[in-house]
DOROMAR-909953 format. One record per residue (C-alpha): x, y, z; residue number from 1; residue in one letter. Coordinates in steps of 0.2 Angstrom, whole numbers. Layout:
(rodo (X,Y,Z),NUM,a) ...
END
This chain:
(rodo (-30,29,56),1,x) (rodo (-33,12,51),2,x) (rodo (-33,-6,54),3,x) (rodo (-34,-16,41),4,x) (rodo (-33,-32,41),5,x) (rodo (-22,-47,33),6,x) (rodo (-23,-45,15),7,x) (rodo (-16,-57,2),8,x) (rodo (-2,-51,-8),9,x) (rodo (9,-59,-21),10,x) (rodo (30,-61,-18),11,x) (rodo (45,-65,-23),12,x) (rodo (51,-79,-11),13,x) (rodo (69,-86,-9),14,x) (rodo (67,-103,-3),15,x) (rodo (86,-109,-4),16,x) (rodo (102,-101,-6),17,x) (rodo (107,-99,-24),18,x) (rodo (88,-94,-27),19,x) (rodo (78,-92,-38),20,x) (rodo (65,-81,-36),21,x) (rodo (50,-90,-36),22,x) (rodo (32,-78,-33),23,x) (rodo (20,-83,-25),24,x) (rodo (6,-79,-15),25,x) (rodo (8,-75,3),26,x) (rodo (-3,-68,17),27,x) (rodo (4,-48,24),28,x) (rodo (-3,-42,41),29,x) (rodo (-9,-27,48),30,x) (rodo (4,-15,53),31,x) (rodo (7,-13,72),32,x) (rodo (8,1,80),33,x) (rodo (22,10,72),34,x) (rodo (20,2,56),35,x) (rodo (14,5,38),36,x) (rodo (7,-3,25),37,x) (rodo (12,1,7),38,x) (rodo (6,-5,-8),39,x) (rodo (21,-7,-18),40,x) (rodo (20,3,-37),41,x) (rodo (39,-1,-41),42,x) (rodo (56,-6,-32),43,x) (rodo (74,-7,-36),44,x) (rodo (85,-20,-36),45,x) (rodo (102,-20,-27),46,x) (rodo (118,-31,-27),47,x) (rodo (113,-34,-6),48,x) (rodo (98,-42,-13),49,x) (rodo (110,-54,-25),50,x) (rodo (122,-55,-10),51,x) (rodo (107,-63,2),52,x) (rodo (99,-72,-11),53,x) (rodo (117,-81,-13),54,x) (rodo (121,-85,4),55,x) (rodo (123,-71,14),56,x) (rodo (117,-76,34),57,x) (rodo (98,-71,30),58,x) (rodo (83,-84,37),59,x) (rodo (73,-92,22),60,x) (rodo (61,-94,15),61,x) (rodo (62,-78,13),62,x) (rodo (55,-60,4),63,x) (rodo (70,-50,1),64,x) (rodo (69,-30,-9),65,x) (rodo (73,-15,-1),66,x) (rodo (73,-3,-11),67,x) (rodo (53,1,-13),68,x) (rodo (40,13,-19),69,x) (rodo (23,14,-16),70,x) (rodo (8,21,-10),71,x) (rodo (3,20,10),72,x) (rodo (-12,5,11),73,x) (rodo (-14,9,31),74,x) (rodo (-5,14,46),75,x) (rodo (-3,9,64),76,x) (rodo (-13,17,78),77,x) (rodo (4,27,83),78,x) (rodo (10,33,68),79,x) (rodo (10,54,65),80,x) (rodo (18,58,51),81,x) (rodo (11,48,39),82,x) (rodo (-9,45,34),83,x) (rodo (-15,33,20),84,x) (rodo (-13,37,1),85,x) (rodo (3,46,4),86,x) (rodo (19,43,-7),87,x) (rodo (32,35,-1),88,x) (rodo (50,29,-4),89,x) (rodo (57,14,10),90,x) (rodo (74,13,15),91,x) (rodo (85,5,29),92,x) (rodo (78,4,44),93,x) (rodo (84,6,63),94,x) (rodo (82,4,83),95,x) (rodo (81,24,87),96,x) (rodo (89,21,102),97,x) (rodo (108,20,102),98,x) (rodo (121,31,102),99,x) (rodo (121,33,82),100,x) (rodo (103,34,79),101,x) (rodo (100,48,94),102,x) (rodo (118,58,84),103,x) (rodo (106,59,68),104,x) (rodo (116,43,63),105,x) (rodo (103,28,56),106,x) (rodo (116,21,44),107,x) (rodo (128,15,58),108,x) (rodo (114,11,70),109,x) (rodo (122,-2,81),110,x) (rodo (108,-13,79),111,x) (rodo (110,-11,61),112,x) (rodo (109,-32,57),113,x) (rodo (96,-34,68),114,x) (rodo (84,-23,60),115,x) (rodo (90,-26,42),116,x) (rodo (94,-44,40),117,x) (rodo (88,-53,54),118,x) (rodo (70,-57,45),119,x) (rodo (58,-54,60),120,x) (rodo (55,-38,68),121,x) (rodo (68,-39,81),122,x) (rodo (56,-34,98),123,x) (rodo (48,-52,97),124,x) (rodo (55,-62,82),125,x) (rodo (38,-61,73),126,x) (rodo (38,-58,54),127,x) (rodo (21,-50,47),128,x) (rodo (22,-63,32),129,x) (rodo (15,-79,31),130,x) (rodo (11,-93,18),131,x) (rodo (-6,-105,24),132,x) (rodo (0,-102,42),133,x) (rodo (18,-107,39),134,x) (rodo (29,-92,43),135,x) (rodo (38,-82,29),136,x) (rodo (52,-72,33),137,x) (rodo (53,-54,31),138,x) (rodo (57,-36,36),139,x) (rodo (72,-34,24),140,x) (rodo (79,-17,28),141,x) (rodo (62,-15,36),142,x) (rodo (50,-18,21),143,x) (rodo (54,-34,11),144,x) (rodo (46,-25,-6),145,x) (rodo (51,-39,-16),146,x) (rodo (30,-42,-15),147,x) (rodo (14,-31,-19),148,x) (rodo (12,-27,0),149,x) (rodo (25,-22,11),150,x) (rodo (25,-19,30),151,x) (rodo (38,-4,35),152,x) (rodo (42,7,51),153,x) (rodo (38,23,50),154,x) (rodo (55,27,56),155,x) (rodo (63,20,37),156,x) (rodo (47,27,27),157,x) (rodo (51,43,19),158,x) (rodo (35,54,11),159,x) (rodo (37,62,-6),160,x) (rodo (26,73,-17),161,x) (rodo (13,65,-26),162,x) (rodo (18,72,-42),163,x) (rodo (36,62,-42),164,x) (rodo (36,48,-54),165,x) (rodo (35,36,-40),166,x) (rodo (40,21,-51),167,x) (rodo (57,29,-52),168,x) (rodo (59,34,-34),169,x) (rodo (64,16,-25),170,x) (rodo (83,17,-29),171,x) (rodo (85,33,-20),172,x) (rodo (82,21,-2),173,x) (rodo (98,12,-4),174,x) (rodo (108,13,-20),175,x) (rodo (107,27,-28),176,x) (rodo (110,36,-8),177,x) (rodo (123,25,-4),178,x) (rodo (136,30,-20),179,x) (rodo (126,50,-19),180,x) (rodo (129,51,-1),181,x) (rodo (147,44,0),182,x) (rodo (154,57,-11),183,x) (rodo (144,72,-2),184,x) (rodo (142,66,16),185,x) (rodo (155,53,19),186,x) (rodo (170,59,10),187,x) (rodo (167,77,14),188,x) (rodo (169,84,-5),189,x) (rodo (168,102,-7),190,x) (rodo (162,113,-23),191,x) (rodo (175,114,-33),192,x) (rodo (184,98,-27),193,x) (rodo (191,83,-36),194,x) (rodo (185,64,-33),195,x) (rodo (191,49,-42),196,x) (rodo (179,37,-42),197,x) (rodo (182,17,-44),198,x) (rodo (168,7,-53),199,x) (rodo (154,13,-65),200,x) (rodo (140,3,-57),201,x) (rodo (124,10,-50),202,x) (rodo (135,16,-34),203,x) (rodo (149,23,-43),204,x) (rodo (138,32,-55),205,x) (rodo (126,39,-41),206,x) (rodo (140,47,-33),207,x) (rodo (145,57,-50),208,x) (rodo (128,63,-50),209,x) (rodo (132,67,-29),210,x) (rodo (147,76,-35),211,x) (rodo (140,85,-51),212,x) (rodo (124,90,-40),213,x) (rodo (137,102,-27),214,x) (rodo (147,107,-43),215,x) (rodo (162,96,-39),216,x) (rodo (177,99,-51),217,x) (rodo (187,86,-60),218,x) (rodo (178,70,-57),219,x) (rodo (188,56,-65),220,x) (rodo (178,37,-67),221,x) (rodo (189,21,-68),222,x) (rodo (178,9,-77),223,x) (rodo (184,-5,-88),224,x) (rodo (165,-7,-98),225,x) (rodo (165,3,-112),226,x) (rodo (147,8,-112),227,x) (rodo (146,11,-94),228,x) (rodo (161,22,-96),229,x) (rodo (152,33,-113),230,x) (rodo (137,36,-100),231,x) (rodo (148,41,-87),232,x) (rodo (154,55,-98),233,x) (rodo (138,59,-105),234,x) (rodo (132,61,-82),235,x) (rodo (148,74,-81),236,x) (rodo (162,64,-77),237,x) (rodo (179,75,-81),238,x) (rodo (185,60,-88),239,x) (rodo (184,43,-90),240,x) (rodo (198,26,-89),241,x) (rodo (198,12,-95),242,x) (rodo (210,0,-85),243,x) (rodo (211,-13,-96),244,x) (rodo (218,-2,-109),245,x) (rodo (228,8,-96),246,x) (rodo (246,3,-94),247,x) (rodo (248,16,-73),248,x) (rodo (229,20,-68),249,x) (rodo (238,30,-55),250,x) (rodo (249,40,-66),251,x) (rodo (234,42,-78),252,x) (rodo (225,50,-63),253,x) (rodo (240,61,-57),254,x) (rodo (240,68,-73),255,x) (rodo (222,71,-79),256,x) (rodo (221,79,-60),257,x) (rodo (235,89,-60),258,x) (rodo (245,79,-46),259,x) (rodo (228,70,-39),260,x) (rodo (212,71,-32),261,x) (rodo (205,77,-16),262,x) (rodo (196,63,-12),263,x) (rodo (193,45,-18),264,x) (rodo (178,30,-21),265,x) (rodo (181,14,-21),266,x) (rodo (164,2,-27),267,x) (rodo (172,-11,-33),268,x) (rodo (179,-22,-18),269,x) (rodo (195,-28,-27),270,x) (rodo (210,-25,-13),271,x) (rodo (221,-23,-30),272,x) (rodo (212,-7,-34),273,x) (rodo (208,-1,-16),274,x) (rodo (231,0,-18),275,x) (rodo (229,12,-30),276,x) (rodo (216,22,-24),277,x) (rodo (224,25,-9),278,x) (rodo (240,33,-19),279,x) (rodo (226,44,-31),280,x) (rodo (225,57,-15),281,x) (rodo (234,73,-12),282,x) (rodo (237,78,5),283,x) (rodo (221,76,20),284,x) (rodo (210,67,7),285,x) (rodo (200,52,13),286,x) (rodo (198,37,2),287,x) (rodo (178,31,5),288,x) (rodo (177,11,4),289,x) (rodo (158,5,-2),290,x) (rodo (156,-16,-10),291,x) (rodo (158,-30,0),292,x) (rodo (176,-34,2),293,x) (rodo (180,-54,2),294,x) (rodo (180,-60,19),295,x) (rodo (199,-62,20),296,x) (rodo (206,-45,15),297,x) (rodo (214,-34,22),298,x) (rodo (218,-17,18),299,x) (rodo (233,-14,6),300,x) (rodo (240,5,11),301,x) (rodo (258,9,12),302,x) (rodo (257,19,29),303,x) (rodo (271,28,26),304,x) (rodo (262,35,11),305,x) (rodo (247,37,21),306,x) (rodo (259,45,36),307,x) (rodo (266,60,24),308,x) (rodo (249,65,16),309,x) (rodo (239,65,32),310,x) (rodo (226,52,21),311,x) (rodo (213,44,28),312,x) (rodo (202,28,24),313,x) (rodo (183,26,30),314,x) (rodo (170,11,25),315,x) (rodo (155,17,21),316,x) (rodo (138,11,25),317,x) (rodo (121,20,16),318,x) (rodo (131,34,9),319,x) (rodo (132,42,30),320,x) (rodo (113,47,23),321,x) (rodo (99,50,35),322,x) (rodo (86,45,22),323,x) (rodo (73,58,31),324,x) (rodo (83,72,25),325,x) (rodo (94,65,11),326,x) (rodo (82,57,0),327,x) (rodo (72,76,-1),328,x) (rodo (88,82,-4),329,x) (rodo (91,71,-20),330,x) (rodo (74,74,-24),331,x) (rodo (78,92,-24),332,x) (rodo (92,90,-35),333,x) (rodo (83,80,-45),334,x) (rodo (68,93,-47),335,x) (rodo (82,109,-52),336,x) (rodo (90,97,-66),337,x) (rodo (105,93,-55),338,x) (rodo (102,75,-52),339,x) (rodo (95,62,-67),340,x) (rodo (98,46,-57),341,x) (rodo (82,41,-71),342,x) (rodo (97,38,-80),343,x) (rodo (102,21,-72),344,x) (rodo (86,16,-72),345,x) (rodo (81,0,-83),346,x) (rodo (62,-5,-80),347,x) (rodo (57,-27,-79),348,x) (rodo (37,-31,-76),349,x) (rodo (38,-40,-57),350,x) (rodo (36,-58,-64),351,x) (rodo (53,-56,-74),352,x) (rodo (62,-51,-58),353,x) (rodo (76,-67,-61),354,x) (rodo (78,-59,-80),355,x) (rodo (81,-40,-70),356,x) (rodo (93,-52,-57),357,x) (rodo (102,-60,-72),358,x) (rodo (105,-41,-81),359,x) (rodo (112,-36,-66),360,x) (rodo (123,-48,-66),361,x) (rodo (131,-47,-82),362,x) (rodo (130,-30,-82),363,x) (rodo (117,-28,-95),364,x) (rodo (106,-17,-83),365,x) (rodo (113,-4,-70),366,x) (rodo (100,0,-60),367,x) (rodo (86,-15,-64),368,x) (rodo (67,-10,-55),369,x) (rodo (54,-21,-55),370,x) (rodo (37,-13,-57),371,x) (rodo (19,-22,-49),372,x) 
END
């Protein structure tokens, strides 16, 4: 065990909404009892990110990332399953107490905000970041890996084999198990099963790959971006649609299916095209609902529809994954040839990180991750 003490690590801070990223040099402590310290080698970038940096409620200044890789620096006195120089991919984090985390439930942990957003470690409102004395907000999704250091919790640190190429791993934490873990955990598909999936990003991609990797059958993607669409194909998609040159998505889908899909994604947020997905599904199907709706809409179902087919609609929050057993199982996909999220992947050095935000934006990258 060690105890190491503070060490100086440079970050990405967010000092007002809107951004940018500005890096800077910042003091991380010593993990606490049930902590660890990684030094970062990569980490993702996520929309979530975007979403905070923009003006969801987060405290700032503030180091945002959550989706990191890296190598473990030190640990607390009380951690047990992890020892220094292991291999590591962070995720979410949460409270191990209530009713969801004590079913095997993390991702609807009840104190979900509270140990994801909140910017301190929720026990004493203390953050391990500081600037020169002045606090700097952190423990995003429990590691803030937007910096060469990263405190984390044991709890939302997840070991791998040293002989993973680790600057690839970080999307597994958040993104690439969100979209994976919808179509296999939330949504319930089956081998053999049909899914319509709405929105090519890195969601709606990663849950193809979920869906090729238990030999799923007809998988149909609705994507307007041409190139996004090619590589869907090129991942296993059935088929692809493009709904700008589409007159009836739903018809299209009926058709290409046979009379519809078992199941349905929806990544894209747009209460126009959750209407449509609703209709996609043949009888006891489940429509899964993943991006960040506007605050004002409400769900547009026909319940009669919904009444006849026996449907069901379900938000989905981290893909339903326990990241202790669902990330080893994407890696064990990944290892039999079943799951090349690398794919998505579109490398930036660290100090471009507003570039990797900006490609993200437009579309340009699908998956950016920043490596240190």
């Amino acid at each position: 065990m060690s105890t190491a003490d503070v060490v100086s690590a440079k970050a990405a801070l967010v000092r007002g909404v809107g951004g940018p990223f500005t890096i800077e040099t910042i003091e991380v402590a010593a993990p606490r009892e049930h902590e660890v310290r990684v030094r970062m080698v990569a980490t993702g970038m996520c929309h979530t990110d975007l979403v905070a940096r923009d003006g969801f409620p987060v405290p700032m200044p503030i180091v945002l990332g959550h989706e990191g890789a890296g190598v473990v620096e030190s640990v607390g006195a009380k951690v047990t399953g992890l020892k220094v120089g292991d291999h590591v991919v962070l995720s979410f984090n949460s409270c191990a107490d209530c009713p969801s985390c004590g079913a095997a439930k993390p991702a609807y942990c009840y104190n979900f905000l509270a140990h994801n957003f909140s910017g301190v470690r929720p026990a004493d409102g203390s953050s391990p970041l500081s600037q020169k004395g002045d606090r700097v907000s952190g423990n995003f999704f429990g590691q803030s890996s937007f910096g060469t250091y990263a405190i984390a919790h044991e709890r939302n640190t997840v070991r791998v084999d040293s002989d993973l190429p680790l600057e690839l791993l970080g999307p597994l934490g958040c993104g690439i198990q969100t979209g994976a873990g919808a179509a296999v955990n939330s949504v319930g598909l089956k081998k053999g099963q049909s899914l319509a999936i709405f929105g090519g990003g890195a969601v709606g991609l990663s849950a193809l790959l979920g869906a090729r990797a238990i030999g799923a059958g007809t998988v149909i993607m609705i994507e307007p971006n041409p190139s996004r669409g090619a590589l869907a194909l090129e991942l296993g998609a059935t088929h692809v649609i493009n709904p700008k040159e589409t007159a009836d998505v739903l018809a299209k889908i009926k058709e290409l299916s046979g009379g519809g899909v078992n199941h349905a994604l929806d990544t894209t947020g747009i209460p126009a095209v959750v209407a449509v997905a609703v209709e996609t599904m043949l009888p006891n199907g489940m429509l899964g609902l993943i991006a960040v709706p506007p605050p004002d809409a409400t769900l547009p179902a026909n319940m009669m529809s919904m009444l006849i087919r026996g449907v069901g609609v379900k938000y989905i929050t981290e893909g339903d994954a326990d990241p202790q057993e669902f990330i080893p199982r994407m890696l064990g996909w990944y290892r039999a040839g079943k799951f090349p999220f690398d794919r998505l992947i579109t490398k930036f050095p660290f100090d471009q990180i507003n570039e990797a935000a900006h490609a993200s934006e437009k579309g340009h990258a699908i998956k950016p991750v920043l490596v240190f």
